[in-house]
C-alpha positions in Angstrom: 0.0 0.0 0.0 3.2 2.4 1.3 4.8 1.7 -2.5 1.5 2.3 -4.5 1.2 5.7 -2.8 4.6 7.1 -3.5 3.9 6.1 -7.0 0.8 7.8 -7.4 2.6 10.9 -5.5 5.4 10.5 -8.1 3.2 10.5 -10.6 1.2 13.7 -9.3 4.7 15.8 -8.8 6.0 14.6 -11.9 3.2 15.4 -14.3 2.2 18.6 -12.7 6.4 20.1 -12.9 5.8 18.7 -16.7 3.2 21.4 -17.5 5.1 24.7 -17.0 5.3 26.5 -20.4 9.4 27.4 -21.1 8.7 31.1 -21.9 11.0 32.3 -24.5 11.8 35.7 -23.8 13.5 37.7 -27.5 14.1 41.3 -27.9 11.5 43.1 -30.7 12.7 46.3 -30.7 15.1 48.2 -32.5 18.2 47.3 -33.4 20.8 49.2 -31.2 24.1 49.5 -30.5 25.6 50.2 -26.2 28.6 50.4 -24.9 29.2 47.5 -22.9 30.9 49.4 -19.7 27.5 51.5 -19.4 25.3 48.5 -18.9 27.2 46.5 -15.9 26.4 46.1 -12.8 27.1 49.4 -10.7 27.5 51.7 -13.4 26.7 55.0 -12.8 23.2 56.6 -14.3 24.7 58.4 -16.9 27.9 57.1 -18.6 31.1 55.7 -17.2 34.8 57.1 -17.0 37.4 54.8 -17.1 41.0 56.3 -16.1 43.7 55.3 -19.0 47.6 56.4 -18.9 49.0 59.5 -20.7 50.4 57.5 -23.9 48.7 54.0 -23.7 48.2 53.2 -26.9 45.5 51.8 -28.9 42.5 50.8 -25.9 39.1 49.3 -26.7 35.9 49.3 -25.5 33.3 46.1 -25.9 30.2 47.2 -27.6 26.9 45.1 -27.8 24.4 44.8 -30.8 21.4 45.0 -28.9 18.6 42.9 -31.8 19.0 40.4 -34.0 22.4 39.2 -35.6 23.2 40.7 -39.0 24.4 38.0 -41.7 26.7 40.8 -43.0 29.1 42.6 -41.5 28.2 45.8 -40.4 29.8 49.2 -39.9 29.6 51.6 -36.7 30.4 55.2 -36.4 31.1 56.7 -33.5 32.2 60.3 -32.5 33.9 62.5 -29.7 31.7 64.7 -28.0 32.7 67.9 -28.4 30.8 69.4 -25.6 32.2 67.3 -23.2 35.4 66.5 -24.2 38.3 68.4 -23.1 41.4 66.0 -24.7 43.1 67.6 -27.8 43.0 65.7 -31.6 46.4 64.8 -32.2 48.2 65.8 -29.0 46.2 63.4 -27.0 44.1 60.7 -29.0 43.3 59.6 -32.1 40.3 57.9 -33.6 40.9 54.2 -35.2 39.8 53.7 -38.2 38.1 57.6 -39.2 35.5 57.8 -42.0 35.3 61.6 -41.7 35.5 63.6 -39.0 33.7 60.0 -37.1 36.0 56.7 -36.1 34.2 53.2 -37.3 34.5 50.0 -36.3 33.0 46.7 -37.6 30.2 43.9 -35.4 31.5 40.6 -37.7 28.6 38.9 -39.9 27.0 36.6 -37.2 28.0 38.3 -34.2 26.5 40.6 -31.3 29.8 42.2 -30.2 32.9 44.6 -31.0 35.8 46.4 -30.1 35.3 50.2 -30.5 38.7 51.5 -30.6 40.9 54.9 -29.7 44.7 55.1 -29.4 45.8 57.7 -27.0 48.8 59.6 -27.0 51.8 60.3 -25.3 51.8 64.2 -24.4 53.3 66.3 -22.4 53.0 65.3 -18.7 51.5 67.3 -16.0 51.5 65.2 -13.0 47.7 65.8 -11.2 45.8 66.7 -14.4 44.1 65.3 -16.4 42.0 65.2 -19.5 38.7 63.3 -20.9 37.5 62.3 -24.0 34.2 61.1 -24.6 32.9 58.7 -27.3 29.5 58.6 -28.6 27.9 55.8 -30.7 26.0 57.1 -33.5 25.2 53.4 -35.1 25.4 52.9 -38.9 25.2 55.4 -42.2 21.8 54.3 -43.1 20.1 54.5 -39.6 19.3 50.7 -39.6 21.2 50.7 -36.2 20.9 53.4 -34.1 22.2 53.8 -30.8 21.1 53.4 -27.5 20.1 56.7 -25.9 20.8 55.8 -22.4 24.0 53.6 -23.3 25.8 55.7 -26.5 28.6 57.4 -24.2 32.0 56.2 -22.6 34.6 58.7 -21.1 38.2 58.2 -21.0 39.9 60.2 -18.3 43.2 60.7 -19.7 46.0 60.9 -16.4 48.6 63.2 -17.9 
């Protein structure tokens, strides 16, 4: 009698687990581009600053593709801020890759992430100061990917 019942409870527990629907949760919107530092964990509400050495060289950010996967590869611009940017073109940074007066990068064919790229000088050094350079994302030529409004901006604080 003992062995029937924990079969029929069995039974009960397994067939009632066996009827929760697996929701399958996928993004609708529009496609987008982020910078990946400005979605993490603890960032602040409006864009990070990462701190980067007076002549470091070429540094890269991640950058998502917020949508679905493009089968081609596509090409991002992305610009310096000139309102909030205080680092000189030339004598501090300069953009990867320019088309224009913007620097590019590419997301691979098949692929949700990049590298969005800036080489920063070596310039004169002024122990204490320091100056910053913010990117903005401005997503492809043709406006099929835009960017992100909350996520578009990254500041590099450049420690003279």
């Amino acid at each position: 009698m003992k062995k029937t019942l924990y079969f029929v409870l069995s039974v009960i527990l397994l067939t009632h687990t066996a009827c929760f629907k697996d929701p399958e949760v996928l993004y609708s919107g529009p496609a987008v581009v982020e910078f990946n530092a400005a979605i993490v964990a603890g960032a602040p509400v409006s864009f990070p600053t990462i701190n980067v050495n007076n002549g470091a060289g070429d540094i890269f950010a991640r950058v998502n593709l917020v949508g679905e996967q493009r089968p081609n590869d596509v090409t991002i611009l992305y610009r310096v801020d000139p309102t909030r940017t205080t680092a000189v073109e030339g004598t501090h940074y300069q953009l990867l890759n320019k088309v224009g007066s913007n620097g590019s990068f590419v997301i691979p064919a098949n692929r949700s992430t990049a590298e969005c790229g800036v080489r920063i000088l070596q310039s004169a050094p002024s122990p204490g100061n320091a100056v910053l350079l913010v990117l903005e994302l401005l997503g492809t030529e043709d406006g099929s990917i835009k960017a992100s409004e909350n996520y578009k901006r990254l500041t590099y604080r450049i420690m003279l």
